[in-house]
N, C-alpha and C positions, 0 to 999 in steps of 0.2 A: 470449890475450884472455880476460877472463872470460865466464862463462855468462849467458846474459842472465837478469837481476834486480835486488832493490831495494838498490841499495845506496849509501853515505855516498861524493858528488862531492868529490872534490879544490875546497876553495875553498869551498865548501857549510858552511851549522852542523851540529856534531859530531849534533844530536840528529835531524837532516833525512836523507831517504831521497831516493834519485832512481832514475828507472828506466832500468838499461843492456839496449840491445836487441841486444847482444851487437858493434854497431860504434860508436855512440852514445849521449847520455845524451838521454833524450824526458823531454818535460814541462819543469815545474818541481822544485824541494825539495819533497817535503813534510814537514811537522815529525811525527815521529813518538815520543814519548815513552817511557821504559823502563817496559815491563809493570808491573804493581802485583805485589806477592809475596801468590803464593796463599795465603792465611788459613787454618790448620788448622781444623775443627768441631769444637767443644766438645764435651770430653770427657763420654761419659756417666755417668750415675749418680755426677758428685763425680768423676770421674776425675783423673788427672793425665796430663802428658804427658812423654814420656820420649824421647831420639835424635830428636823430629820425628813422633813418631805416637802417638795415644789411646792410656792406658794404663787400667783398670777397677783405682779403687783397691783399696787390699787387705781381705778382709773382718775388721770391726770384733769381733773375739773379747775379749768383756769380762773382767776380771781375779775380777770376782766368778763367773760361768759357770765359769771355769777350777778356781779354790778348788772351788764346790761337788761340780764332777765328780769332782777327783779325790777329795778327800773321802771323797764318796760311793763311788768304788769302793774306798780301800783299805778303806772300815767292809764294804762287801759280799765282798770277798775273807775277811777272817777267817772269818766260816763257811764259808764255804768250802773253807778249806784246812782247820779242823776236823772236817770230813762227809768230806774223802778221806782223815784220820790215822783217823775211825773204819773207812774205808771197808776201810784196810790192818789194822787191826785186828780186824773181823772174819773177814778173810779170813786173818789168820794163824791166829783160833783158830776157825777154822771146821769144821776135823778135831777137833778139840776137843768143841764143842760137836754134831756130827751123831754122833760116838760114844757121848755120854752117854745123849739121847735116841734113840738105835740101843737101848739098852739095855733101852729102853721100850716098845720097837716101831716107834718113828714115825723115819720118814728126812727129816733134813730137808737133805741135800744140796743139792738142787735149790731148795729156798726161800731159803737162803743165797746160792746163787751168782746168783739173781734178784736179790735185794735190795744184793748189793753192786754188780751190774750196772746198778740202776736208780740207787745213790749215784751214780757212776763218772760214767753218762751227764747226771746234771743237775747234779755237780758242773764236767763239762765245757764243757759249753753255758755254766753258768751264769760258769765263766771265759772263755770266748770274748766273751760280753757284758758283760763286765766290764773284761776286756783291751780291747777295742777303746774304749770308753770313756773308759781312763785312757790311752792315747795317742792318740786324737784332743782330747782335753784338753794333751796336756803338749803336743802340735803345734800347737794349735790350728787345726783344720780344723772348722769345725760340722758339715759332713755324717756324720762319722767319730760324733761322738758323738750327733747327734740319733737314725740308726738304732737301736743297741742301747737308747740312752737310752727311747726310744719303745717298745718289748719288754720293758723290766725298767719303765714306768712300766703296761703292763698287768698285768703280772703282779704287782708290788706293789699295784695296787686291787685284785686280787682277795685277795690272801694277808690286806691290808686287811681287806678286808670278811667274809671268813672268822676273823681274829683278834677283831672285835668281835660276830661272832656264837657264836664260841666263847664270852665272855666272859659274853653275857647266857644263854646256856646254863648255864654254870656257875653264872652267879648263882639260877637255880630252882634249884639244884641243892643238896649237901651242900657246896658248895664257894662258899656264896652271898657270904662274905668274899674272896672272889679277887680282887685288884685288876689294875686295864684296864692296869696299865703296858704289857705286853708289847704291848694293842693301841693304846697311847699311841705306843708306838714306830715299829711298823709304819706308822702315820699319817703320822708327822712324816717316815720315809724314805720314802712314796708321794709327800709335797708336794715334799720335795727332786727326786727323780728327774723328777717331771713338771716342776716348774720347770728341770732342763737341759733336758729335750728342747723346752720352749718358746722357750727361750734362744737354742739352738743353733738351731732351725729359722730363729729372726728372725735368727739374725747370718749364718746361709746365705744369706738371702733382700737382704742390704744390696749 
């Protein structure tokens, strides 16, 4: 015999419950309806839904953000890889050059192997923020590119505002024809750099 419960009477309609007390059926039918089907909640933020659960669509990494980063880093890698050919340069004729001036009196061992030490060190750095840049660019991840981009956009105002202070120095100077190019340049790759890391922060934040 079954267990006592609500269940569909022999003779009964298919949609009606009736109660067996485990020897008989008590009561009447009652019409009992198929449940409604539970309604997913709306995906957040523009989402979609995917297999039956909320998916957080994907973020919107623009094609123009993409161009300017990478761009942007391989124009900054060139010097760069130019600061470490001088870097090995010096350093080949650095016995060279500390003989000559041995000659003189003056040793400059120690001031050579600083100075290619301090090339070395910011030409490293300055490819680690470079690198990471140009592959969170070709992946397109924002957060990948907003940090370094965010680092090399301080560091470009300042080199910025140090290239237009050079400039109005020179101009008092014997060098008063000097033209701003160079601090023309600097400009326009500060406004590039901080337009990715503005990019990238708002296509992290979508």
């Amino acid at each position: 015999m079954a267990e006592p419960g609500w269940y569909n009477a022999a003779g009964d309609p298919a949609s009606t419950r009736r109660y067996w007390d485990g020897n008989q059926w008590i009561g009447d039918p009652v019409f009992e309806p198929p449940p409604d089907p539970v309604s997913a909640p709306p995906p957040p933020h523009g989402g979609y839904t995917y297999g039956g659960g909320p998916v957080v669509a994907p973020v919107r990494f623009s094609a123009a953000l993409k161009t300017v980063a990478i761009v942007v880093s391989v124009l900054k890698a060139i010097p760069l890889v130019l600061a470490l050919i001088a870097a090995i340069f010096l350093a080949a004729a650095s016995r060279s050059i500390d003989d000559d001036f041995g000659e003189l009196g003056f040793g400059l061992d120690g001031l050579v192997g600083a100075a290619i030490a301090v090339i070395v060190f910011f030409v490293a750095f300055g490819a680690l923020l470079v690198g990471f840049q140009f592959v969170g660019a070709l992946k397109e991840r924002p957060l990948m590119v907003f940090i370094p981009a965010l680092i090399m956009s301080l560091i470009d105002v300042l080199l910025t505002i140090g290239s237009w202070s050079a400039w109005n120095q020179a101009r008092n100077s014997v060098f008063e024809n000097e033209s701003p190019g160079g601090a023309f340049m600097m400009t326009a790759v500060a406004a590039a750099q901080i337009y990715i890391a503005v990019q990238a922060i708002r296509a992290n934040g979508q």
